[in-house]
N, C-alpha and C positions, 0 to 999 in steps of 0.2 A: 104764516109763511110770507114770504118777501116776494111781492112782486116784480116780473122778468125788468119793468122801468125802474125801479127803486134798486135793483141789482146793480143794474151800467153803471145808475149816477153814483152809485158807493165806488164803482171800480174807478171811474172815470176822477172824483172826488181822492181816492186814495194815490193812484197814479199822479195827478198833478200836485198832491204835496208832496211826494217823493222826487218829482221835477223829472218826470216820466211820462207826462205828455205831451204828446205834439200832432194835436188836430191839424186835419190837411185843411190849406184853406179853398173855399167853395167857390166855385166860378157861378157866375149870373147865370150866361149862358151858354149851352153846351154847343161848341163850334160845330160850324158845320163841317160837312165831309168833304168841300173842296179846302177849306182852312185849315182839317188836320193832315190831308194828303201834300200841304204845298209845307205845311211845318215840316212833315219829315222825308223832307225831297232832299235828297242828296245823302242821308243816314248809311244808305247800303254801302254805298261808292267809299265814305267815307271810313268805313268800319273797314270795308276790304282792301283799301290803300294804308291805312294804318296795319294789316294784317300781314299783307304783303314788305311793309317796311322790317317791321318787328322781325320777321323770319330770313330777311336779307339780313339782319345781322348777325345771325345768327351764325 
C-alpha cells in the first residue's frame, strides 16, 4: 500500500509534467493584522463605486 506522502508526490509529480502546477508561492512572514487591514482599506468603497457605475449604465 502507498503511503498518504508517496500519494501527493505522484500527484504533485504527474500534475507538473502535464504543466498543471502551480504552487502558491510562500511568504516568510505572515503580516500582521494592522498590515492586512491597511492592504485592504479602501476594497469596499471601491467594489461599491464600480457597482454603482456598472448599474448607472445600465
Amino acid at each position: 500500500m502507498m503511503g498518504k506522502q508517496n500519494k501527493r508526490e505522484q500527484v504533485r509529480r504527474r500534475l507538473k509534467a502535464l504543466g498543471l502546477a502551480a504552487p502558491a508561492p510562500r511568504k516568510r512572514r505572515v503580516p500582521s493584522r494592522d498590515a492586512a487591514i491597511a492592504t485592504t482599506r479602501g476594497a469596499g468603497t471601491a467594489a461599491s463605486d464600480a457597482l454603482r457605475s456598472e448599474r448607472a449604465r445600465r
